[in-house]
C-alpha positions as CSV (number, residue, x, y, z in Angstrom):
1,X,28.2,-17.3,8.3
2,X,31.6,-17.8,6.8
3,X,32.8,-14.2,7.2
4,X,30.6,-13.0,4.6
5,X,29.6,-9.7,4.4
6,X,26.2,-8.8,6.4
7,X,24.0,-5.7,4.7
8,X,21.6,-4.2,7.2
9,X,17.7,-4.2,5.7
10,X,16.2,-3.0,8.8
11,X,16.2,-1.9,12.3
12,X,13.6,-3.2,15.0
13,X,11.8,0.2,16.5
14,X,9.6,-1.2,18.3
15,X,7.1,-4.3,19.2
16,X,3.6,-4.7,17.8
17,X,0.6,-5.5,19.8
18,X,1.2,-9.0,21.9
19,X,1.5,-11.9,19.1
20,X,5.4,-11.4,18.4
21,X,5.2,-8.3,15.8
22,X,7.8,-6.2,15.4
23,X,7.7,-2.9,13.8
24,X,10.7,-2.2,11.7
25,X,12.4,0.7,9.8
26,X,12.9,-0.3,6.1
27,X,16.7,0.3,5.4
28,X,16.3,-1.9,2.4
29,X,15.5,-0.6,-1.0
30,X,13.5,-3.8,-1.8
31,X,10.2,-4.5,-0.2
32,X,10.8,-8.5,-1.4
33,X,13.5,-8.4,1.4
34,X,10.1,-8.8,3.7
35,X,8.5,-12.0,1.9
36,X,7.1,-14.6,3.8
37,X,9.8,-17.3,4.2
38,X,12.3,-15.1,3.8
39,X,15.8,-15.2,6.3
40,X,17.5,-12.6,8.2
41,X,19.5,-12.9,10.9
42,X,19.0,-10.1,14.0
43,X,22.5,-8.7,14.9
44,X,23.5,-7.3,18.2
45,X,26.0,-5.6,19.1
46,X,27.4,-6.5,15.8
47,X,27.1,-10.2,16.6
48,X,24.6,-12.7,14.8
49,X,22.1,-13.8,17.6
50,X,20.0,-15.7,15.4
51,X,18.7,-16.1,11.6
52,X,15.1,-16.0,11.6
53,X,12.8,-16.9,9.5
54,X,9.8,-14.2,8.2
55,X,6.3,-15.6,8.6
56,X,4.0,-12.8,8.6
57,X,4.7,-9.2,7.2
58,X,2.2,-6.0,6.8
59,X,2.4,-2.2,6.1
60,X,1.3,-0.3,9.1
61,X,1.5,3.4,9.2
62,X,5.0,3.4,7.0
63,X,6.8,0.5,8.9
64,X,7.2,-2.6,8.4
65,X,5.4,-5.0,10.5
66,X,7.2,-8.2,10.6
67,X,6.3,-11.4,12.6
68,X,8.7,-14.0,12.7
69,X,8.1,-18.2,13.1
70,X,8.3,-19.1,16.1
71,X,8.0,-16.6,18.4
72,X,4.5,-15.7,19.0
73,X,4.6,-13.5,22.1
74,X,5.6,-10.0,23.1
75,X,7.9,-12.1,26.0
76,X,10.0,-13.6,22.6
77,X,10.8,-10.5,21.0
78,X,10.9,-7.5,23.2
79,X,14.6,-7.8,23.8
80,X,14.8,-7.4,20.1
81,X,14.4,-3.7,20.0
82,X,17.1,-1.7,18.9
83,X,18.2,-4.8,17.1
84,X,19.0,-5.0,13.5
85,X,18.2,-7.4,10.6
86,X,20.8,-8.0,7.9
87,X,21.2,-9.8,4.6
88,X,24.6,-11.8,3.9
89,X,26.4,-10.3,0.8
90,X,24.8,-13.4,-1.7
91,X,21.3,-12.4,-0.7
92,X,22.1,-9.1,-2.6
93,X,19.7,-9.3,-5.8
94,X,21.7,-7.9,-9.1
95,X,20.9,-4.5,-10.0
96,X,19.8,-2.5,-13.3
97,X,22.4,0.3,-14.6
98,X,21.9,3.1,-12.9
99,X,20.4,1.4,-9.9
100,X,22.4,1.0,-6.5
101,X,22.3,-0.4,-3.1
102,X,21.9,2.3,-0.3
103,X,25.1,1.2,1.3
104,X,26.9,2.2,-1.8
105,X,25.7,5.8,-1.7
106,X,25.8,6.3,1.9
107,X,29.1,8.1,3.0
108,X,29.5,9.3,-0.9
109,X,31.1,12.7,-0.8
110,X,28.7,15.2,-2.7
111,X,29.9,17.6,-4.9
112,X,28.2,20.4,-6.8
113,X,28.8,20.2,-11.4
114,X,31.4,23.0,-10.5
115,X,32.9,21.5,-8.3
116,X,32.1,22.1,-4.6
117,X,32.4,20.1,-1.8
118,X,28.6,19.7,0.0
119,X,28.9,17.0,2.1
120,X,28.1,13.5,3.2
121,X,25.4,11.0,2.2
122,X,24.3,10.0,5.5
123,X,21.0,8.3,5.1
124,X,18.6,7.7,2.3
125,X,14.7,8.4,2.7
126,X,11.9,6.8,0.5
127,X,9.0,9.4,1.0
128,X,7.5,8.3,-2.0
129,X,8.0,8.8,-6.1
130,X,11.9,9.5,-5.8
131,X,14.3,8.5,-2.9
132,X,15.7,11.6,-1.2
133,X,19.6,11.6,0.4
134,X,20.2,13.6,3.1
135,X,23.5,15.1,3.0
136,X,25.3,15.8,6.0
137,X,27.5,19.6,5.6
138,X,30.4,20.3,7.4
139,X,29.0,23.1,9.2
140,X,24.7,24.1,9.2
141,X,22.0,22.1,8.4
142,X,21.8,18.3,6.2
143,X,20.5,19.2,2.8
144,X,18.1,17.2,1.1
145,X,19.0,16.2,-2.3
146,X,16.3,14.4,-4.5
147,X,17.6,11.0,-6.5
148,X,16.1,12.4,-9.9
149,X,18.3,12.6,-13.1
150,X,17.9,16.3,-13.5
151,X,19.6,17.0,-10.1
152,X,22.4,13.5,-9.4
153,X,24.7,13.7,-12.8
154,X,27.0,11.3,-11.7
155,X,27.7,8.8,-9.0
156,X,30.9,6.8,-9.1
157,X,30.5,4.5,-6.3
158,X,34.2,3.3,-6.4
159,X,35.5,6.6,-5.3
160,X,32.9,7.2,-3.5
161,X,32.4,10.6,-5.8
162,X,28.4,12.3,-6.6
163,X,28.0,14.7,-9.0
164,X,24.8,17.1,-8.4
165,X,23.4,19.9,-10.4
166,X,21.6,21.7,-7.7
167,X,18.2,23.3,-8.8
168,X,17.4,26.8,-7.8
169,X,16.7,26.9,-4.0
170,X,18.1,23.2,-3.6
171,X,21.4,24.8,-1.1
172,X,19.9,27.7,0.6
């Protein structure tokens, strides 16, 4: 892959019945990463084992349920599990302002309007209308911090820098 840079879009949870599904956590922020002919390539241990090519996909109780061509039995995948799927850096689609990739926000240092340190992005969660980043503190409990204007004043993704104005109740 030419030492490009690989972007993870999903991780394989489980299998899916005994054709070859695979149920997999979105990581991506796009559901077109999931189109029928679509590539990803299944990394190991942080090794490419193999680019696949996406010839089924479905919704199923909030995963993804990907099948991929090819491998049409439970025996062809099952060793997947644990695995993850990843993009190469020129897959990356070009973004609106405002918009940005998860891995750009995740590890962003959080920081109140007045300057307080909260924490750590450490993952991003799409419940539904708004994407939701849960901030890891140094000490207690992650904090859940909803990606709406009122609340995220500023990101600067080159220093790794977010700006929040915390609604009432949002740190307790």
């Amino acid at each position: 892959m030419n030492n490009e840079r690989m972007f993870t879009v999903g991780k394989i949870i489980n299998t899916h019945g005994i054709r070859g599904d695979l149920k997999v956590l979105r990581v991506s922020d796009f559901e077109e990463r999931f189109e029928l002919g679509n590539t990803l390539y299944l990394i190991t241990d942080d090794k490419i084992v193999r680019e696949l090519e996406i010839d089924g996909h479905r919704i199923h109780k909030g995963f993804d349920l990907v099948h991929f061509k090819g491998l049409d039995n439970i025996n062809d995948v099952e060793h997947f599990k644990g695995s993850y799927l990843k993009i190469p850096e020129s897959q990356l689609q070009a973004l609106e302002e405002n918009e940005f990739y998860y891995h750009e926000i995740i590890g962003c240092e959080v920081f109140t309007n007045d300057g307080k340190k909260i924490g750590i992005v450490k993952e991003i969660l799409s419940p539904g209308a708004n994407d939701v980043w849960v901030v890891k503190q140094p000490k207690g409990k992650d904090i859940l911090i909803p990606y709406i204007e009122e609340v995220v004043t500023d990101i600067n993704v080159s220093e790794k820098r977010i700006v929040i104005d915390p609604m009432e109740g949002l740190l307790d």
